[in-house]
C-alpha positions as CSV (number, residue, x, y, z in Angstrom):
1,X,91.1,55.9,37.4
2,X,89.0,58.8,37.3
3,X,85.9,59.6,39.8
4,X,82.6,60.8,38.3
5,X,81.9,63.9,40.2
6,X,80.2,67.2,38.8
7,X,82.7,70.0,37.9
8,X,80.3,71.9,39.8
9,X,78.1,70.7,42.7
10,X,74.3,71.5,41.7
11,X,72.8,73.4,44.7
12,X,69.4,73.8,44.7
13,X,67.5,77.0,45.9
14,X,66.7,76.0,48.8
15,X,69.9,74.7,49.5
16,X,71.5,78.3,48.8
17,X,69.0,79.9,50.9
18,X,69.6,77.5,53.8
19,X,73.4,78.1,53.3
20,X,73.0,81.7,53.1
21,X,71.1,82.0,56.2
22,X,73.5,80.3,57.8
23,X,76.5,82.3,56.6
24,X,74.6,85.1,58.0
25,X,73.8,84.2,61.2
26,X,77.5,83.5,61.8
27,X,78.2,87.1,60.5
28,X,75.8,88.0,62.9
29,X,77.6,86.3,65.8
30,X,80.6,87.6,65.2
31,X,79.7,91.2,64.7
32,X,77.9,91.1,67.7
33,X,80.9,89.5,69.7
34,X,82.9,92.6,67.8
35,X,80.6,95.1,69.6
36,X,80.4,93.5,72.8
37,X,84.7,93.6,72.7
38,X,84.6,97.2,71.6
39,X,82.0,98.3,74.1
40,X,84.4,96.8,77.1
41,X,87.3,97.8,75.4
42,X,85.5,101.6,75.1
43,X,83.8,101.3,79.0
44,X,85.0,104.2,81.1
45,X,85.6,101.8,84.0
46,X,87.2,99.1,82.2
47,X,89.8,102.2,80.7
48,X,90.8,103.2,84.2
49,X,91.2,100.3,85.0
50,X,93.7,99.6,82.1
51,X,95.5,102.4,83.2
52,X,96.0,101.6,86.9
53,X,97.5,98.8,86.2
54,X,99.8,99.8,83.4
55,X,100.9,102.7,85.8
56,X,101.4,100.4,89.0
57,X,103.3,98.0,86.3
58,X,105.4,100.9,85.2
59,X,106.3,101.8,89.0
60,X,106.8,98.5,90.3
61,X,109.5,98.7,87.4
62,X,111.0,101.4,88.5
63,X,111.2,100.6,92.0
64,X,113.1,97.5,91.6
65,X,115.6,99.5,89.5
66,X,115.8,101.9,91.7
67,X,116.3,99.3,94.6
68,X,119.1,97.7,92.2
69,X,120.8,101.2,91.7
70,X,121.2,101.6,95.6
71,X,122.5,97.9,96.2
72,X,125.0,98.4,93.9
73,X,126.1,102.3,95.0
74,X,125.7,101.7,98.4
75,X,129.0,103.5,99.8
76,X,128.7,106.4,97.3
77,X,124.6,107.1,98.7
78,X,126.2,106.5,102.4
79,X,129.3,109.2,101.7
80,X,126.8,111.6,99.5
81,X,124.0,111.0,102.6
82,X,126.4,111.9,105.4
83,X,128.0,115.0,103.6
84,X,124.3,115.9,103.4
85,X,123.3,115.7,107.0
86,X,126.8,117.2,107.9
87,X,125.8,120.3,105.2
88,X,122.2,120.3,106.7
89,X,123.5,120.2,110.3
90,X,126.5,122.8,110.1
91,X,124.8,125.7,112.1
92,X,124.0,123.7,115.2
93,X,127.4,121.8,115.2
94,X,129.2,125.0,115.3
95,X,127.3,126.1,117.9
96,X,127.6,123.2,119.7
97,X,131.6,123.6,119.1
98,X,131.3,126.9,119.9
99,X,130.2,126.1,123.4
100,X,132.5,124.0,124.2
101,X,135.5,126.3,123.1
102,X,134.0,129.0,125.4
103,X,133.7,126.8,128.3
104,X,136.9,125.1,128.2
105,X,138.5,128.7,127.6
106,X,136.4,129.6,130.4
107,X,139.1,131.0,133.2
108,X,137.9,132.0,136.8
109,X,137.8,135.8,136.5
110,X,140.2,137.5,139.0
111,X,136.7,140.2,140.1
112,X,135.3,136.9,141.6
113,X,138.1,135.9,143.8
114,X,138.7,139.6,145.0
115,X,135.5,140.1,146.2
116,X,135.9,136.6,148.3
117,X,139.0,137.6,150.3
C-alpha cells in the first residue's frame, strides 16, 4: 500500500513569501526578546542588584558556619576568651592585688601610738 504524495510539496510563490514573512517576523520576536534580556542583564541597577544579593548570600553562608564552628568549640572559645580578658586585665588586677597586700601588711606604726601616750 503505497500513498500518492509528491516527493516534494509544490509551494507556490506566494506561498514562499507568506512563509518567509512569517519565518521573519518570528526572528524578529526573538531578537528583540534577545535585546530586551541583554539590556536588563547589562542595566547598571539590575547589576548591583545582582551583586547585593550574591554578597548577602555569600555572608549569610558564612555566618551560619561560623555560628556552627562556635557550637561545636564552645569550651575552647570560653578557655581562649577568659585567658584573653585575664591577659587584657593583668595591670589592674595586680594593682588591685597589690592593694590588698599593702593593707593587710599594713601594721600600726609605733610614731602613732608614741605620740598618743
Amino acid at each position: 500500500m503505497s500513498t500518492i504524495l509528491p516527493e516534494e510539496p509544490v509551494v507556490t510563490d506566494r506561498e514562499s513569501v507568506i512563509l518567509s514573512n512569517a519565518e521573519r517576523r518570528y526572528l524578529r520576536r526573538k531578537l528583540t526578546g534577545s535585546l530586551a534580556v541583554a539590556r536588563d542583564v547589562l542595566k547598571p541597577r539590575n547589576q548591583l542588584k545582582r551583586f547585593v544579593e550574591r554578597q548577602t548570600t555569600q555572608a549569610k553562608h558564612i555566618a551560619d558556619e561560623t555560628v556552627q564552628i562556635a557550637k561545636n568549640n564552645a569550651p575552647i572559645i570560653g578557655v581562649i576568651g577568659l585567658g584573653a580578658l585575664l591577659i587584657a586585665a593583668r595591670g589592674p588586677i595586680t594593682r588591685w592585688i597589690s592593694t590588698l597586700r599593702h593593707s593587710k601588711s599594713k601594721t600600726p606604726s609605733s610614731k602613732r601610738y608614741r605620740n598618743d601616750i
